[in-house]
N, C-alpha and C positions, 0 to 999 in steps of 0.2 A: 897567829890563830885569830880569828874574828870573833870577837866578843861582843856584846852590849856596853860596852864600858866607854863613857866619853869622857875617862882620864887627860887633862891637859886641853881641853875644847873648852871655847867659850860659845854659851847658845842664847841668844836674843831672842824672847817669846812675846810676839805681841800678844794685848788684851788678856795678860797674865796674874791680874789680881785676882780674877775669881774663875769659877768654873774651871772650863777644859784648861787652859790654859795656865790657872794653878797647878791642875794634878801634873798638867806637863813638865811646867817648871819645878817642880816637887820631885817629881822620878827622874827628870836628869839630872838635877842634884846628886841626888841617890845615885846614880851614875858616873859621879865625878867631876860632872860638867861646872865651872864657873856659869852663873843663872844670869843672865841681865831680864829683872823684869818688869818689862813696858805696861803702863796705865796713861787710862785716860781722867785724871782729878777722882781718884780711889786714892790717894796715899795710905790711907790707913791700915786697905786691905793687903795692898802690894808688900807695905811694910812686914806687916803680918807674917806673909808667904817668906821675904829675906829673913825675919829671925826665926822662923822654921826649920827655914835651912842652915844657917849659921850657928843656931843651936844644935844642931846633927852635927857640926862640921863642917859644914858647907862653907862654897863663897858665892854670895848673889849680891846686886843693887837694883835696886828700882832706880827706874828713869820715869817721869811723868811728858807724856809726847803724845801728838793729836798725828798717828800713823797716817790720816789721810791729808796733811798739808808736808810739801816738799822741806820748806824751811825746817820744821821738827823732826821728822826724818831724817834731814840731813845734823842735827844737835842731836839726833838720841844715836843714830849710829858713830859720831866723833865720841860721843861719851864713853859709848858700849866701850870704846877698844875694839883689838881683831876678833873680828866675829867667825868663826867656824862653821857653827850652824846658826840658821833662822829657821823660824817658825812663827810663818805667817799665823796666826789665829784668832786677832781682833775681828770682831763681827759685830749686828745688830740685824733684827729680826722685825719684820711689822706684818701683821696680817691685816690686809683690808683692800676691799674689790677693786679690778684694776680700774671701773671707769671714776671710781671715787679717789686715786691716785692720783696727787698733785705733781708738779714739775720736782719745788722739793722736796718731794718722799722719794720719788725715785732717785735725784742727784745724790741725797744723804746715805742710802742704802748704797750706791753704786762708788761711792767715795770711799767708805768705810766698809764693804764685803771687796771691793776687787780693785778701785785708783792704790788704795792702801797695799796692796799685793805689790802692784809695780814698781810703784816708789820705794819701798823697802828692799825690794829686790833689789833695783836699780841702785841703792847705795850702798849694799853691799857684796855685789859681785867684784867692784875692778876690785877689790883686794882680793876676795876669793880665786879670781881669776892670775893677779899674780903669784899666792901662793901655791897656784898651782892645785890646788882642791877646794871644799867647801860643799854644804848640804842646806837646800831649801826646802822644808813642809811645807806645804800651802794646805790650809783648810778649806776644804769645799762642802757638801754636803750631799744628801741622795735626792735631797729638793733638784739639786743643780744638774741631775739627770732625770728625774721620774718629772720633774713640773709639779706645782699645784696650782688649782684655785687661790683664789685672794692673794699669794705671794709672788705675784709677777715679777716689781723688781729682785726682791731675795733669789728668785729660781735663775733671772738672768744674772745677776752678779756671781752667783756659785758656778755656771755653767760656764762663766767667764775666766773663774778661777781655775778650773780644768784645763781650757785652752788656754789660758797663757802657760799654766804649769809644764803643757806638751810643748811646745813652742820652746821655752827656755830649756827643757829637759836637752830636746834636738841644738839649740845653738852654743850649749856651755857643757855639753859633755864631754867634749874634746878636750875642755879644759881639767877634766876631773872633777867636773862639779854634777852632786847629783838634784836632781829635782825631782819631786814627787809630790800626790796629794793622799791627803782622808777625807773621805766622803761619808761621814757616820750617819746615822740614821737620829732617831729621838731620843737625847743625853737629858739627863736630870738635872738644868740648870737652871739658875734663875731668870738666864733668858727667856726660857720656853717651859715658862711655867703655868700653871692656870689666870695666875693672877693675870698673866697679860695675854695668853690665848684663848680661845674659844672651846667648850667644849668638845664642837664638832671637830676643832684642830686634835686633841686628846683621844680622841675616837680613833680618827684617819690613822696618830702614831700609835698608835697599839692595834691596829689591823695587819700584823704583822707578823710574822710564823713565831716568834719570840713570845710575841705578846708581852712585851716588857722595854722598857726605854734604859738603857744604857748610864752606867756611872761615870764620870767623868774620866776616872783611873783603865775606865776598858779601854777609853779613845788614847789617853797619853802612854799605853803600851804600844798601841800602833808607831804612835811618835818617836816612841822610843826604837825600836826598832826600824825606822825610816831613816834616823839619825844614826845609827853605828853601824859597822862594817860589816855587820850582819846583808846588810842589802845593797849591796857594794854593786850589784848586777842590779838590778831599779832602777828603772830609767824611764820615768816621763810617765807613772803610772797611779793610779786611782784607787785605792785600798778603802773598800770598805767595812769597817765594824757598825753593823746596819739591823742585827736584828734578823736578816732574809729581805730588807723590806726593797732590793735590789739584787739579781742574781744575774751576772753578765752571762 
């Protein structure tokens, strides 16, 4: 029978000290799941998130790995162990005009919203591929379909996220392996908080039939549900918890 239960799986969440990527690693926990969760120099908070879980009864470790360089990638997936699911979900966000956009704002965003994608993938498919199954999230967002102003590289790197997500869905389904994305709309994180965005950015995400920006636990039920056998037919597809602010 198809459950939510990721008894016996182990799930590697990047960018899982805080935000979405907490509540993620928190509810597969709660799931069963053995947690590997990936930071970028947060130890304290990643920490945090493993005696969370290990206080429930959980099993998780933090791994400290920069997702967008190969060599790290290649040490945080040897550490992980067999990874069952990933969950892409490291990001960073910058709002500011595209012609005010430097060579490295774009390389930095494009390294860490979507090289970090590949690379991660890429090092843990051949096992998933030899066992024969395996489940990728990829984070994308509804930027990476609707566009904005001032977010040019953010809106291409999510958009990028989408199409590799299709792409890999069509070449490793054969395998057993599924691929899928979430495309949420405006989450209550400290990414995208006033402190670093704009008013007028606050406006734009609450002009939304919701009228309300999302808890981080809305987004990692989607997750959850992407990862267990619940969605076992899913394949190569774009799930948004958005508020409305997206209606294909």
């Amino acid at each position: 029978m198809n459950t939510l239960s990721l008894q016996g799986r182990t799930a590697l969440v990047t960018g899982a000290a805080t935000g979405i990527g907490r509540a993620i690693a928190l509810l597969f926990a709660q799931a069963g799941a053995r947690v590997v969760v990936n930071h970028l120099r947060q130890a304290d908070a990643a920490q945090a998130v493993v005696q969370a879980i290990t206080h429930a009864g959980g099993d998780a470790l933090a791994i400290d790995a920069d997702v967008g360089r190969s060599t790290e990638v290649q040490r945080l997936v040897a550490d992980a162990g067999e990874v069952h699911i990933l969950v892409n979900n490291a990001g960073i966000i910058q709002e500011k005009p595209f012609l005010d956009t430097t060579d490295d704002d774009w390389d930095r965003m494009l390294t860490t919203d979507l090289k970090a994608v590949f690379l991660t993938s890429r090092a843990v498919l051949p096992g998933m591929v030899a066992r024969g199954g395996g489940v990728i999230v990829n984070m994308a967002s509804d930027l990476g379909i609707l566009g904005r102003e001032n977010y040019a590289p953010y809106c291409a790197a999510k958009a990028g996220v989408i199409g590799l997500t299709r792409s890999l869905a069509r070449e490793f389904a054969p395998h057993g392996i599924r691929v899928n994305a979430i495309a949420p709309g405006p989450v209550n994180t400290a990414m995208v908080s006033l402190e670093h965005m704009s008013p007028e950015w606050m406006e734009k995400e609450l002009a939304i039939p919701q009228h309300r920006v999302a808890e981080p636990e809305e987004i990692a039920a989607t997750a959850l549900f992407l990862a267990s056998d619940l969605s076992r037919f899913y394949c190569g597809q774009v799930l948004g918890p958005n508020g409305g602010s997206v209606m294909p």
